[in-house]
N, C-alpha and C positions, 0 to 999 in steps of 0.2 A: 504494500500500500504506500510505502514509502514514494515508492518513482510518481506516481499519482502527484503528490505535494512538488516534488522536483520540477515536472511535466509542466505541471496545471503555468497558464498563465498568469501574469499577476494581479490583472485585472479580477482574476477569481477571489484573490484574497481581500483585496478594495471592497467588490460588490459583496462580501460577507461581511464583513468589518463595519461597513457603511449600516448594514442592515441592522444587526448589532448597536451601534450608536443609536440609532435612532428608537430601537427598542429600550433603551437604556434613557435614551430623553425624555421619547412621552411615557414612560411608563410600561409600556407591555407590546405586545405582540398585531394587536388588535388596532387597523389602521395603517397597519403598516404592512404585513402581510393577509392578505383575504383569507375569511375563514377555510376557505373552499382548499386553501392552500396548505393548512395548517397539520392534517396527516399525512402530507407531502413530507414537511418540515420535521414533524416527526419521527416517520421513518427514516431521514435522512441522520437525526441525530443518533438514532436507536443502530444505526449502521456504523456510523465513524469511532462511536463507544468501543466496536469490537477490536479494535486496532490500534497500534500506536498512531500517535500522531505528534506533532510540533506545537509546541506551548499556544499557541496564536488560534491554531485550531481548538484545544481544550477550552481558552476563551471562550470562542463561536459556540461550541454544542454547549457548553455549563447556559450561557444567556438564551440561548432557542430555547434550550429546553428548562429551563429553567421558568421561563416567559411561557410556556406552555405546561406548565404545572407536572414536568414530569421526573417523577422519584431517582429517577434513574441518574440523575448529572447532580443529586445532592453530594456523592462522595467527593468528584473531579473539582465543582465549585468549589471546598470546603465549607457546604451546608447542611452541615448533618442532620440539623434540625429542619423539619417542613414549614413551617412558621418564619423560619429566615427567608426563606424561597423568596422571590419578588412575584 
């Protein structure tokens, strides 16, 4: 999965980052990505979880998913509590 990160263009990591920030400003997920989108997003994080990845991406999935109420990115955040969650 590594060459993946290597590969990807940069503009991958921008358009993730970017998404991210803006989850981070207003608050949630909601507005920013369509719901319709939202187990897209999920799956996507429920994926990258299974693999190593690079500090930058750990960001990305803890705030999707995290912004998506899901248990699984408490440990990577360090939120071990659900109540910390955003």
């Amino acid at each position: 999965m590594e060459e993946i990160y290597q590969q990807a263009p940069a503009e991958w990591k921008e358009v993730l980052e970017l998404i991210c920030s803006l989850i981070d400003e207003k608050g949630g997920i909601n507005g920013i990505i369509p719901n319709v989108d939202h187990g897209r997003i999920e799956y996507f994080v429920k994926q990258i979880l299974e693999y190593e990845r690079p500090e930058w991406m750990t960001n990305v999935v803890a705030i999707l998913g995290r912004s998506l109420n899901m248990p699984e990115v408490d440990q990577i955040a360090g939120n071990k509590d659900p109540k910390d969650r955003k």
